[in-house]
Gaussian input, Z-matrix of N, CA and C with variables (Angstrom, degrees):
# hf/3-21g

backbone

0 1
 N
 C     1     B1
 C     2     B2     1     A1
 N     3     B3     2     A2     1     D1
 C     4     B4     3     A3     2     D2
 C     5     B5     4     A4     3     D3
 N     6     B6     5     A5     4     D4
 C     7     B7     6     A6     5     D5
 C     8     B8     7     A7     6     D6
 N     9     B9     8     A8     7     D7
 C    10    B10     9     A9     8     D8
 C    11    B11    10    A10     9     D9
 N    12    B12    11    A11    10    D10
 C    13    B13    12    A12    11    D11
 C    14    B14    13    A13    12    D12
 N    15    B15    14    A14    13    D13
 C    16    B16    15    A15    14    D14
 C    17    B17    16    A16    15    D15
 N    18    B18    17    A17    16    D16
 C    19    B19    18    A18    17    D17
 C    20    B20    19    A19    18    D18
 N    21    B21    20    A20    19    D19
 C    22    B22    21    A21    20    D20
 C    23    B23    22    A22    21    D21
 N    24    B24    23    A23    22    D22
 C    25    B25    24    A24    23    D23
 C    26    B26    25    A25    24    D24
 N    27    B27    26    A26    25    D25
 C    28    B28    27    A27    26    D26
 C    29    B29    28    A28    27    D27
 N    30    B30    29    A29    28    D28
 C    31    B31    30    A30    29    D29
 C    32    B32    31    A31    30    D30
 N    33    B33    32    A32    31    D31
 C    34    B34    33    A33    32    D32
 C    35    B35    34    A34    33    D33
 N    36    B36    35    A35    34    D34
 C    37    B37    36    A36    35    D35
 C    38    B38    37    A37    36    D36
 N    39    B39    38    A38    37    D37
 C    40    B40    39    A39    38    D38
 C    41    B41    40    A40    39    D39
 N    42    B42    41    A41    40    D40
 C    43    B43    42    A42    41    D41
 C    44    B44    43    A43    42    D42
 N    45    B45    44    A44    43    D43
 C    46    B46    45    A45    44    D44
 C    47    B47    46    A46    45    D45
 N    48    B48    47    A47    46    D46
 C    49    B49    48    A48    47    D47
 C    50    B50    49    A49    48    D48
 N    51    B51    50    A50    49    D49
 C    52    B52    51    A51    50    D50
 C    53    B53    52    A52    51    D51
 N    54    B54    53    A53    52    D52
 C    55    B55    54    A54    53    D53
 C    56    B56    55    A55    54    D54
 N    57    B57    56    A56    55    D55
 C    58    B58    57    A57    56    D56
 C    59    B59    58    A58    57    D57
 N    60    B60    59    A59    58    D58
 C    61    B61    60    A60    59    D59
 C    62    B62    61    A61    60    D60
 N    63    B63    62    A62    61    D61
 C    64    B64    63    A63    62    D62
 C    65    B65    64    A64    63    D63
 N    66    B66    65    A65    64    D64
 C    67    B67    66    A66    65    D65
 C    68    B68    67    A67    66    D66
 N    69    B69    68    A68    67    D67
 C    70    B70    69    A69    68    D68
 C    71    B71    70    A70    69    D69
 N    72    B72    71    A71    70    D70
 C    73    B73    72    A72    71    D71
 C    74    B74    73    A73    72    D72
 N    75    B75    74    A74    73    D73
 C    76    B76    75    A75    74    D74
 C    77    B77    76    A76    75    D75
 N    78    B78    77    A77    76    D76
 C    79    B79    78    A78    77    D77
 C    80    B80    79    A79    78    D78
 N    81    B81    80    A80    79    D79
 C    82    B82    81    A81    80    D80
 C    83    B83    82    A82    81    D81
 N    84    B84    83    A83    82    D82
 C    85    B85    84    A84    83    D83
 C    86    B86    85    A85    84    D84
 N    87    B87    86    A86    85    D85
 C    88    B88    87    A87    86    D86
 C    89    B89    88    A88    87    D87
 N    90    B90    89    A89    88    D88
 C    91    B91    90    A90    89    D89
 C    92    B92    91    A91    90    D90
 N    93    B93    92    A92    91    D91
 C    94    B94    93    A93    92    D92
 C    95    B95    94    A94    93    D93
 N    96    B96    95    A95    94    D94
 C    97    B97    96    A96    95    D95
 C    98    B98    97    A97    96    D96
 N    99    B99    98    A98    97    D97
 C   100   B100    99    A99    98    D98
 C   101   B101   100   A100    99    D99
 N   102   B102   101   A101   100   D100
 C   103   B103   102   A102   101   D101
 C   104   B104   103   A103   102   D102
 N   105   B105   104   A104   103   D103
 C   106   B106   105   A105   104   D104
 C   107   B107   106   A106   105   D105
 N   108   B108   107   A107   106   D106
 C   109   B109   108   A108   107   D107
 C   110   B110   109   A109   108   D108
 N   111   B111   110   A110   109   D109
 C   112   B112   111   A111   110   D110
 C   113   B113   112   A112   111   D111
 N   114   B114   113   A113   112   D112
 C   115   B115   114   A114   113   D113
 C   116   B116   115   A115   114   D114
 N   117   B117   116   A116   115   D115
 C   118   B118   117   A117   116   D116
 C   119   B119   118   A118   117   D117
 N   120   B120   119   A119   118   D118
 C   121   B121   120   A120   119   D119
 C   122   B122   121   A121   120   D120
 N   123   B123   122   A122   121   D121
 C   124   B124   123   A123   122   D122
 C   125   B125   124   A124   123   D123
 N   126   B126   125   A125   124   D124
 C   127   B127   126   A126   125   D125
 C   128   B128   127   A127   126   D126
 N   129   B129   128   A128   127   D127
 C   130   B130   129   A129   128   D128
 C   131   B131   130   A130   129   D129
 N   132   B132   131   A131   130   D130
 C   133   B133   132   A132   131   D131
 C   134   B134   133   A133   132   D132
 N   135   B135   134   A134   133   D133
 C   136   B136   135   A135   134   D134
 C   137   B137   136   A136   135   D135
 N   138   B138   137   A137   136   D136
 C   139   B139   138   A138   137   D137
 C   140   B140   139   A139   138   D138
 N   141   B141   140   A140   139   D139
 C   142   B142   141   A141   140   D140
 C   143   B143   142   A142   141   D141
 N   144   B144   143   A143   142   D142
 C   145   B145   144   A144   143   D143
 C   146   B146   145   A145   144   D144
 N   147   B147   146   A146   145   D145
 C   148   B148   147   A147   146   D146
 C   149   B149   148   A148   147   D147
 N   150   B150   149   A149   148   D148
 C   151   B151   150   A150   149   D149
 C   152   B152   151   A151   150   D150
 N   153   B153   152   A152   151   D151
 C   154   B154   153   A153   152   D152
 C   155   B155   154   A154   153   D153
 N   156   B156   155   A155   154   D154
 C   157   B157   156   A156   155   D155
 C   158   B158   157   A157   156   D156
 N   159   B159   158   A158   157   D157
 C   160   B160   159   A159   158   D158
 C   161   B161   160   A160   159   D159
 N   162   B162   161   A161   160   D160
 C   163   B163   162   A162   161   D161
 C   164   B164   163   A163   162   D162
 N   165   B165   164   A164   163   D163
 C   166   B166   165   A165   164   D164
 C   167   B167   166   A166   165   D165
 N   168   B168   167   A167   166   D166
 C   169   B169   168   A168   167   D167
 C   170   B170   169   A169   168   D168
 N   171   B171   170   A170   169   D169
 C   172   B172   171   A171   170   D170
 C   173   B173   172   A172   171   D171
 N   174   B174   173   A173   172   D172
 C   175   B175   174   A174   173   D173
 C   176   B176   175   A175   174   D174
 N   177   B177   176   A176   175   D175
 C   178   B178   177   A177   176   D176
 C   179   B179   178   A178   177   D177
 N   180   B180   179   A179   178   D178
 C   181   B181   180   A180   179   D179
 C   182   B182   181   A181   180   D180
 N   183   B183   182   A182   181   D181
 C   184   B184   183   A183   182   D182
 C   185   B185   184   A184   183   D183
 N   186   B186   185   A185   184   D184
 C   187   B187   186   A186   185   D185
 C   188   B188   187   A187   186   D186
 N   189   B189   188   A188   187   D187
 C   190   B190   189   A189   188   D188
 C   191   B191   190   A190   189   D189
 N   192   B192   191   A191   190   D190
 C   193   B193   192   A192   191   D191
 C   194   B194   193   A193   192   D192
 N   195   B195   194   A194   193   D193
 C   196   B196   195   A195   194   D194
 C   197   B197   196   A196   195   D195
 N   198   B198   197   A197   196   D196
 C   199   B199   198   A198   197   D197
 C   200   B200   199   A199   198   D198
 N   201   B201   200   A200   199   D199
 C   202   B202   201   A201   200   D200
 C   203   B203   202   A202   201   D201
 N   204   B204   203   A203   202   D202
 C   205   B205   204   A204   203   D203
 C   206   B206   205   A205   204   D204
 N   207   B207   206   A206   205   D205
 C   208   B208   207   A207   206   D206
 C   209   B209   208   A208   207   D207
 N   210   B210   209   A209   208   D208
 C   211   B211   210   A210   209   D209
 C   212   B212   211   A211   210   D210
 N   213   B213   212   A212   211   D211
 C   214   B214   213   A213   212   D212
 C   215   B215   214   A214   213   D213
 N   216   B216   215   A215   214   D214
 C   217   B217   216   A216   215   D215
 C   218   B218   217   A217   216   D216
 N   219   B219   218   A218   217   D217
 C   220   B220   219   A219   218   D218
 C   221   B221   220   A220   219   D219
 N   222   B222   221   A221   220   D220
 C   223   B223   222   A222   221   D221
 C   224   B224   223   A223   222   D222
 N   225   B225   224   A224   223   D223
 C   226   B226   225   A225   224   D224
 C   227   B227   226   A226   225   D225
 N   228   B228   227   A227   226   D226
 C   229   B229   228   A228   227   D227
 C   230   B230   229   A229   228   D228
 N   231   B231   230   A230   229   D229
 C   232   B232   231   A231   230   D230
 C   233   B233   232   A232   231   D231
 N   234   B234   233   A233   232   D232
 C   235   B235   234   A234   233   D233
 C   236   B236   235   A235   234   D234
 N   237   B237   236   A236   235   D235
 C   238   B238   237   A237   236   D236
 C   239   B239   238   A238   237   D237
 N   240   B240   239   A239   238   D238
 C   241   B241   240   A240   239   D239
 C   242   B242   241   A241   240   D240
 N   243   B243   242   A242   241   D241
 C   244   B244   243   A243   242   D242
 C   245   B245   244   A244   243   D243
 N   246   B246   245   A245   244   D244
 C   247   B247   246   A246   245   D245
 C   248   B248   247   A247   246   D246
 N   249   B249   248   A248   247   D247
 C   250   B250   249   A249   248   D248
 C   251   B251   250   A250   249   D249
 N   252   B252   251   A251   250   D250
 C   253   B253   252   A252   251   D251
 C   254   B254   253   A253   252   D252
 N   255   B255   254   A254   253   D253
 C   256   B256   255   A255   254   D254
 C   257   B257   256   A256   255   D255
 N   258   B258   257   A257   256   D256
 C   259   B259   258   A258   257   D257
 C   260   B260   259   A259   258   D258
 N   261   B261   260   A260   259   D259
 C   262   B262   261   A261   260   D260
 C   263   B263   262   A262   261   D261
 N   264   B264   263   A263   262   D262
 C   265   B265   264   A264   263   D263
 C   266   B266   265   A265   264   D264
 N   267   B267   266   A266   265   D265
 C   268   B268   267   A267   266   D266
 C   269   B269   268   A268   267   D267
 N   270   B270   269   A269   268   D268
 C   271   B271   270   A270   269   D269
 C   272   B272   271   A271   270   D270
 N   273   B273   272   A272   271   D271
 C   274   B274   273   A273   272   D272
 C   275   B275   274   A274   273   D273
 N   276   B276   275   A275   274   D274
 C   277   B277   276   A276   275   D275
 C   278   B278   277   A277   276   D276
 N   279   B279   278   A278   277   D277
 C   280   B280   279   A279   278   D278
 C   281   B281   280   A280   279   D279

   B1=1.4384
   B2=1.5318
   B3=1.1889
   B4=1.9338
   B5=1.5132
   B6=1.5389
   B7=1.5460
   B8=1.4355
   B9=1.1026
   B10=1.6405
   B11=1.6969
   B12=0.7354
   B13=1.7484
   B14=1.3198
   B15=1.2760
   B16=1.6232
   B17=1.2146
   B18=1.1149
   B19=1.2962
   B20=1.0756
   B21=1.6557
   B22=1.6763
   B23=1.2223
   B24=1.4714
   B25=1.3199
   B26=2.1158
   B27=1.0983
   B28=1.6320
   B29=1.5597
   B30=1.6501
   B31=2.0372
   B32=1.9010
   B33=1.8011
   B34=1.7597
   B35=1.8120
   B36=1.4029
   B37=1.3874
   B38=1.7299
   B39=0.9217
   B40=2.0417
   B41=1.7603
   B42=1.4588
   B43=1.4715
   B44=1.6088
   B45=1.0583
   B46=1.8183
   B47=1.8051
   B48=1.4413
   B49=1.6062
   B50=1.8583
   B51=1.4799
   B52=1.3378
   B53=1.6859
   B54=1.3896
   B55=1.0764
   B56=2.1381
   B57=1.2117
   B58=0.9617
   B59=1.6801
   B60=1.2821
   B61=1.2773
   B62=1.5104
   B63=1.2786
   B64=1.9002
   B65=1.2683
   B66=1.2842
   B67=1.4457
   B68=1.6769
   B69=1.7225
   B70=2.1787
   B71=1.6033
   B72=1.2484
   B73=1.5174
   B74=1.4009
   B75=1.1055
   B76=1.7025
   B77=1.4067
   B78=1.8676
   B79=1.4529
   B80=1.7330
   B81=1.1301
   B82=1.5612
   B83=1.6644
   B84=1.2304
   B85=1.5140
   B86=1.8664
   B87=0.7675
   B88=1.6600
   B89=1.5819
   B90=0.8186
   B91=1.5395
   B92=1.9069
   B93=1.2205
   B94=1.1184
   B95=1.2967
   B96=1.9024
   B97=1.4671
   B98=1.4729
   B99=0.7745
   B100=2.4121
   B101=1.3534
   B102=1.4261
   B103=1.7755
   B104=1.7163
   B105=1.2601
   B106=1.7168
   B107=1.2316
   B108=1.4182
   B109=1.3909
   B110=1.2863
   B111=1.0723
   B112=1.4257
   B113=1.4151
   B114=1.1413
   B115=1.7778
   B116=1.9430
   B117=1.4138
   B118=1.2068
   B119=1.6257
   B120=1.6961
   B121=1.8199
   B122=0.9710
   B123=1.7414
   B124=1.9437
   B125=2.4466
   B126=1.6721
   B127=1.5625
   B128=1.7703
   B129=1.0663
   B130=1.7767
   B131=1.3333
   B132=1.4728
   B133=1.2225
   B134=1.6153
   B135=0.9674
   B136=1.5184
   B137=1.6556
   B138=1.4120
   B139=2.0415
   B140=1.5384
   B141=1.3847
   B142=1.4569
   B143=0.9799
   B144=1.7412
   B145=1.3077
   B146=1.5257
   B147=1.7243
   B148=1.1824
   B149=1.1064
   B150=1.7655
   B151=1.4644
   B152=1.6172
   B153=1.1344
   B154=1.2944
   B155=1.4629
   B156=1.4776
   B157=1.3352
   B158=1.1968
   B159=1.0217
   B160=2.0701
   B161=1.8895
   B162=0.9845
   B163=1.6347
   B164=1.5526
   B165=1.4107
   B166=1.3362
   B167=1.6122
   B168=1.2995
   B169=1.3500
   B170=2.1675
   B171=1.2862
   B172=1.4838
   B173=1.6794
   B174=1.2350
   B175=1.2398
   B176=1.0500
   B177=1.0758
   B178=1.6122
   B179=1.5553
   B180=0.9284
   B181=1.6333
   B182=2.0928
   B183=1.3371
   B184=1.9790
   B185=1.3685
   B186=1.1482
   B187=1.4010
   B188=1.5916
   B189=1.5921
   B190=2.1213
   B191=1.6914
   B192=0.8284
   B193=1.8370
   B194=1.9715
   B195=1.1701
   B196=1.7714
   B197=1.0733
   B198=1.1319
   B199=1.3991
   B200=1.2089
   B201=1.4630
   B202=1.7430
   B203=1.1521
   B204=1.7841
   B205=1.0080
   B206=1.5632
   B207=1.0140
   B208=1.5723
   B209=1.8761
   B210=1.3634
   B211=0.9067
   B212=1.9118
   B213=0.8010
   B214=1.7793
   B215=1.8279
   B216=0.9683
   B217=1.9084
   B218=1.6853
   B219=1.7934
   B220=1.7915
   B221=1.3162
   B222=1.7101
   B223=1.2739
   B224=1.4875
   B225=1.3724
   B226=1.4727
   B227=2.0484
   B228=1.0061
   B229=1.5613
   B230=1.9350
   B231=1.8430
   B232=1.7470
   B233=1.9743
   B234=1.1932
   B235=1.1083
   B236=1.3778
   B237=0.9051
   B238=1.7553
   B239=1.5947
   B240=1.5637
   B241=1.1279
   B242=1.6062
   B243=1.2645
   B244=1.7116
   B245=2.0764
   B246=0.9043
   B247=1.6072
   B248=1.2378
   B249=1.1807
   B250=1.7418
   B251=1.6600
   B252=1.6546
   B253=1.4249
   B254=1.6142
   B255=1.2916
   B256=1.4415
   B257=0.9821
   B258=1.8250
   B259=1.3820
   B260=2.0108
   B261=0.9589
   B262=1.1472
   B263=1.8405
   B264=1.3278
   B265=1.2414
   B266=1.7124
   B267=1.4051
   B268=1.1863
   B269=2.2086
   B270=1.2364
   B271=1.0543
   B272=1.8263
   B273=1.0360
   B274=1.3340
   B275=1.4387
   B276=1.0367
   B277=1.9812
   B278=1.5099
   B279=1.4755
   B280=1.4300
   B281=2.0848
   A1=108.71
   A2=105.54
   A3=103.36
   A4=98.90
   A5=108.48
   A6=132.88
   A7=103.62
   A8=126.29
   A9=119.01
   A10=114.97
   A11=148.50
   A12=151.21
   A13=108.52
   A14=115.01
   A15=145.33
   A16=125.35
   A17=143.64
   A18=139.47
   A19=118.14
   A20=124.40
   A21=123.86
   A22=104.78
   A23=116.14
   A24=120.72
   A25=71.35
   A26=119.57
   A27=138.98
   A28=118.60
   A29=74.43
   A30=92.31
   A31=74.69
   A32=96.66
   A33=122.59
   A34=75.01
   A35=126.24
   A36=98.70
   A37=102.78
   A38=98.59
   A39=107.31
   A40=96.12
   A41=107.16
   A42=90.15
   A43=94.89
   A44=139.37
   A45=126.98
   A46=79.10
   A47=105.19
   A48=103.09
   A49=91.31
   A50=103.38
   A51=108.38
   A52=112.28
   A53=104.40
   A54=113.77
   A55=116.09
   A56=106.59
   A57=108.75
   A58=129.60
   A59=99.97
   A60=119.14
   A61=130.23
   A62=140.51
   A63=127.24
   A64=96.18
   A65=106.76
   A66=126.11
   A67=93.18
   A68=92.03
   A69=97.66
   A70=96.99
   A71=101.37
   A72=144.96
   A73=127.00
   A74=113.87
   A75=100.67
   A76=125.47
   A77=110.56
   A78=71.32
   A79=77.83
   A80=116.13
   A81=118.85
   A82=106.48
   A83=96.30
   A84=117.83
   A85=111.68
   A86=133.32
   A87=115.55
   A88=125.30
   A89=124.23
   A90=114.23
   A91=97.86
   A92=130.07
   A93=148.27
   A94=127.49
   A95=112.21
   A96=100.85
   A97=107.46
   A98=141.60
   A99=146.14
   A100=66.57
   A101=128.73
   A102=123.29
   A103=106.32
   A104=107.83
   A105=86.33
   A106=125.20
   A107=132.62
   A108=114.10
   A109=117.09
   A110=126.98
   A111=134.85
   A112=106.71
   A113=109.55
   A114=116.45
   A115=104.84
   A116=87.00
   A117=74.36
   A118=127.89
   A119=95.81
   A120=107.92
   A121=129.16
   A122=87.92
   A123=79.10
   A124=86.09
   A125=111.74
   A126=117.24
   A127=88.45
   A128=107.73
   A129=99.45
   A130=116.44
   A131=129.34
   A132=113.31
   A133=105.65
   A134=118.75
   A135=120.32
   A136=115.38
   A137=87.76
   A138=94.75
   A139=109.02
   A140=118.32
   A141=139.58
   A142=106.14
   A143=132.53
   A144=122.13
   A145=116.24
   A146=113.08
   A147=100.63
   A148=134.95
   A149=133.57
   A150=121.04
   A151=143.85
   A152=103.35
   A153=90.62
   A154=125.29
   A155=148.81
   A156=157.60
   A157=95.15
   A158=119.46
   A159=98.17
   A160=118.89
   A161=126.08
   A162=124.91
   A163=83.04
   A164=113.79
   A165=122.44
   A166=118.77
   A167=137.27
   A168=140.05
   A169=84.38
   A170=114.03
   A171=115.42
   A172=105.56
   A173=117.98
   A174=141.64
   A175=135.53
   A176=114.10
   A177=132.21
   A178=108.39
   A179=118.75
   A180=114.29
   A181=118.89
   A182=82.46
   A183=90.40
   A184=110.64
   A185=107.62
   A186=111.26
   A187=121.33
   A188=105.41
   A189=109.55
   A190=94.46
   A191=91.03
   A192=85.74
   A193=102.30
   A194=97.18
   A195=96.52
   A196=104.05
   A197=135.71
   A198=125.46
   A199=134.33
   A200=104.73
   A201=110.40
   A202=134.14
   A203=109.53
   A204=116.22
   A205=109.36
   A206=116.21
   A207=129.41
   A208=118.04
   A209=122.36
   A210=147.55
   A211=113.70
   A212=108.34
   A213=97.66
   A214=111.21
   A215=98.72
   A216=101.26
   A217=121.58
   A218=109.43
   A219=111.82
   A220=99.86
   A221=113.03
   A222=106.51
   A223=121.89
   A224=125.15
   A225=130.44
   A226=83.40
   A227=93.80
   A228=103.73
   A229=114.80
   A230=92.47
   A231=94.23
   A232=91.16
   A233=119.77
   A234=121.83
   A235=112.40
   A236=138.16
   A237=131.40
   A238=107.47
   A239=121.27
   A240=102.33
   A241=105.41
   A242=112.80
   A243=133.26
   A244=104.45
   A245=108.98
   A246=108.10
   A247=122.68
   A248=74.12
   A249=111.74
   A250=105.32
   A251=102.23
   A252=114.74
   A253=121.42
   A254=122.14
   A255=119.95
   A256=127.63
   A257=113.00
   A258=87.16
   A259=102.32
   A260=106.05
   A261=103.57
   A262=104.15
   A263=98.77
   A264=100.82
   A265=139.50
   A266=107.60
   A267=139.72
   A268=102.83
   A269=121.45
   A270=142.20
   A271=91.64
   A272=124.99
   A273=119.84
   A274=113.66
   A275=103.73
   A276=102.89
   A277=113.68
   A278=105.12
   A279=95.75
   A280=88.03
   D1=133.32
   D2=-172.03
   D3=-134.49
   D4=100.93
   D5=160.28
   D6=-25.42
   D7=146.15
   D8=138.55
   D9=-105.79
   D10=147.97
   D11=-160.33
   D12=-150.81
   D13=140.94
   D14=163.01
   D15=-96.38
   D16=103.53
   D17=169.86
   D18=-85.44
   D19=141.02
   D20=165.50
   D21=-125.75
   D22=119.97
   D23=-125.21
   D24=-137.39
   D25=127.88
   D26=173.58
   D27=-169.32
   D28=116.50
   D29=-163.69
   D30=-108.26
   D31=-175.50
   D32=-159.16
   D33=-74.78
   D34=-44.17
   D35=-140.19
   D36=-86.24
   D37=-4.31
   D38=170.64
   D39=-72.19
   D40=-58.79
   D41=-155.60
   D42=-76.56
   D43=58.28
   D44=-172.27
   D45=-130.33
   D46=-45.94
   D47=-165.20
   D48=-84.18
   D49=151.51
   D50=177.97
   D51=-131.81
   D52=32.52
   D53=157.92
   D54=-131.36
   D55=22.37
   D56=160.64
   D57=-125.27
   D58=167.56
   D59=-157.58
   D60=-89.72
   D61=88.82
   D62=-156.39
   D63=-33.91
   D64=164.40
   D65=175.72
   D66=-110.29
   D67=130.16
   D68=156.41
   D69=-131.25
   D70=139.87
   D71=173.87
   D72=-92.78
   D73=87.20
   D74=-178.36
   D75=-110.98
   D76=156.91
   D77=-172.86
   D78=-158.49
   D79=-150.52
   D80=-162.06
   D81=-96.26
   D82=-31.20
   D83=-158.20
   D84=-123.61
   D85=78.87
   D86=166.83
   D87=-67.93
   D88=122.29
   D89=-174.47
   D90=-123.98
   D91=112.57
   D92=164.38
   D93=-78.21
   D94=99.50
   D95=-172.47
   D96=131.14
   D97=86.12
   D98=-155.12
   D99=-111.55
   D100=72.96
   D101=138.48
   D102=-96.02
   D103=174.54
   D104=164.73
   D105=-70.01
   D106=0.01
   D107=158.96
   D108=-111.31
   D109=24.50
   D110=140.70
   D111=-66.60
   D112=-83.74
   D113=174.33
   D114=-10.07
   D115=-71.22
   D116=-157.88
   D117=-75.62
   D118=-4.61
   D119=153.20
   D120=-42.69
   D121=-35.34
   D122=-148.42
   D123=-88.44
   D124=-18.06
   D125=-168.73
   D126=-60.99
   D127=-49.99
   D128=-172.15
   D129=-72.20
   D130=-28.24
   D131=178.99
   D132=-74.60
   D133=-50.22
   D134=177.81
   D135=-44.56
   D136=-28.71
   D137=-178.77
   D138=-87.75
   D139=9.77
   D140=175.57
   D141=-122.59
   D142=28.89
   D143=163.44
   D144=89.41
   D145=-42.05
   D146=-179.53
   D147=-68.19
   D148=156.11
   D149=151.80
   D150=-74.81
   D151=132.71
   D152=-156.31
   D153=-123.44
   D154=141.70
   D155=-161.39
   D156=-99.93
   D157=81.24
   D158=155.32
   D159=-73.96
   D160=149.09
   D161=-158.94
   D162=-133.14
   D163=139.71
   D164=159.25
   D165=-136.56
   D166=85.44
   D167=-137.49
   D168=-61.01
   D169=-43.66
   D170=-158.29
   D171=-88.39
   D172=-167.19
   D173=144.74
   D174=-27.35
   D175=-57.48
   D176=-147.85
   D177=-111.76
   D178=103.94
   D179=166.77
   D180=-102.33
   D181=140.74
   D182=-166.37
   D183=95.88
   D184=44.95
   D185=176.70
   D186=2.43
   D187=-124.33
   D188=177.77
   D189=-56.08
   D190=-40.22
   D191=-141.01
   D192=-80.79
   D193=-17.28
   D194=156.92
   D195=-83.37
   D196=-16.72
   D197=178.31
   D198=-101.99
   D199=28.13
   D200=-168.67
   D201=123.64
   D202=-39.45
   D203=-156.00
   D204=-98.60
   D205=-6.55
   D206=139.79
   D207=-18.95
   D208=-87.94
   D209=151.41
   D210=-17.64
   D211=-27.18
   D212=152.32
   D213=-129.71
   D214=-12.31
   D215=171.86
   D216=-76.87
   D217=-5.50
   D218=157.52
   D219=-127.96
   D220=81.85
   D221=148.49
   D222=-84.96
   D223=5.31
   D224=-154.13
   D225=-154.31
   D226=99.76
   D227=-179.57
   D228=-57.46
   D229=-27.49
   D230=-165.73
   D231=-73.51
   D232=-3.03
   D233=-179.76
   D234=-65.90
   D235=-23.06
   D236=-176.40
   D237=-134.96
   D238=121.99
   D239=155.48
   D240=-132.09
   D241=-147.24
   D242=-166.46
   D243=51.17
   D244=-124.62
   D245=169.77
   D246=-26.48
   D247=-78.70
   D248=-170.40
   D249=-24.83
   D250=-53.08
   D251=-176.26
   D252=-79.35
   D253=-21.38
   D254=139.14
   D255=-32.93
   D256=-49.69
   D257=-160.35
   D258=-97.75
   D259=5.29
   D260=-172.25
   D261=-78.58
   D262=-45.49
   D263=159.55
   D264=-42.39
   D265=-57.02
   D266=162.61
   D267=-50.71
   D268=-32.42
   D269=-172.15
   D270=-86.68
   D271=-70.68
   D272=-171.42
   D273=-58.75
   D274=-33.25
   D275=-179.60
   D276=-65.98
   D277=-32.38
   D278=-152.32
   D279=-83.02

């Protein structure tokens, strides 16, 4: 089943100007949440053609595992695959 979603998207520096306009975003897919399984929601729907919104209310996108916690969570490589194992891969090269 594939949502379609609207966002109305108003940060401080829209409402400061009073001649501009909210921004909406649409897309096929909304995925709520730049944790790592957001991330990787939103890598497969997009790899299915769809378009997609990823939303991250905070800062930080890649939750633990952008943040470090990667780096002792594949000590045993058969431990992660599909995504997950891209990027870990993709992680060791660079």
């Amino acid at each position: 089943m594939i949502v379609t979603c609207s966002l109305f998207l108003h940060d401080s520096s829209v409402a400061k100007e009073p001649d501009s306009v909210p921004k909406f975003i649409e897309g096929d897919v909304c995925v709520y949440g730049g944790t790592s399984g957001g991330v990787v929601a939103a890598v497969q729907a997009r790899r299915m053609g769809k378009s997609v919104v990823l939303l991250e209310p905070g800062k930080h996108l890649g939750g633990m595992t952008s943040g470090g916690l990667s780096a002792v969570d594949i000590g045993d490589p058969r431990s992660a695959g599909g995504i997950a194992r891209e990027y870990f891969r993709k992680l060791v090269v660079t």
